[in-house]
C-alpha positions as CSV (number, residue, x, y, z in Angstrom):
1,X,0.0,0.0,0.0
2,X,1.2,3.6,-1.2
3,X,0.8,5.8,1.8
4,X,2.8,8.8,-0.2
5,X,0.8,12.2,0.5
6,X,-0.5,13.8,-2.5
7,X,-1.7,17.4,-2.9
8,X,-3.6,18.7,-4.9
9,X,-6.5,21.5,-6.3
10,X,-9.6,20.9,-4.9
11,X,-11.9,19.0,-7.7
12,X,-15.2,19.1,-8.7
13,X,-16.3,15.9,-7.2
14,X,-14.4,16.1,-4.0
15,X,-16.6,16.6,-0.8
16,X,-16.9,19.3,1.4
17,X,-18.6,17.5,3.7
18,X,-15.7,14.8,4.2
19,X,-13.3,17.0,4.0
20,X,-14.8,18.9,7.4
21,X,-15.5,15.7,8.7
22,X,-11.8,14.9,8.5
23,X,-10.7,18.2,9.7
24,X,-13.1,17.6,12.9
25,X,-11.4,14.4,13.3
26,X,-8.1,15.7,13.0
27,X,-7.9,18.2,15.1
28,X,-10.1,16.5,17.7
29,X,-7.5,15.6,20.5
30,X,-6.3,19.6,20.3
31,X,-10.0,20.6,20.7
32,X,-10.1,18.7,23.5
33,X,-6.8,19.9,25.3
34,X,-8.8,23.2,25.1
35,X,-6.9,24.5,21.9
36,X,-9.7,26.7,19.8
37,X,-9.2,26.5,16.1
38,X,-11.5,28.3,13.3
39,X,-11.4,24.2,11.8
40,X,-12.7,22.9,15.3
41,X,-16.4,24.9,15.4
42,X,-17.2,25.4,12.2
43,X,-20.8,24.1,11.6
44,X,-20.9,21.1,9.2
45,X,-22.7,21.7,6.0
C-alpha cells in the first residue's frame, strides 16, 4: 500500500462535507486539550 501524501487543487467531485468531517477528526484531541481553532467549530454543511 502507497501511503505517499499527494496534494492537490480541490476537484469538482471532491466533498466538502468529508473534508470537514476529516478536519473535525483531526484536530479533535487539540479541541479537547482546550486549543480553539476556526477548523474545530465550524458548523458542518
Amino acid at each position: 500500500m502507497d501511503s505517499a501524501i499527494i496534494i492537490r487543487d480541490l476537484q469538482p467531485g471532491d466533498s466538502i462535507a468529508e473534508m470537514t468531517r476529516l478536519l473535525h477528526a483531526a484536530y479533535a484531541g487539540l479541541a479537547a486539550m482546550g486549543f480553539n481553532y476556526t477548523r474545530l467549530t465550524k458548523a458542518r454543511m
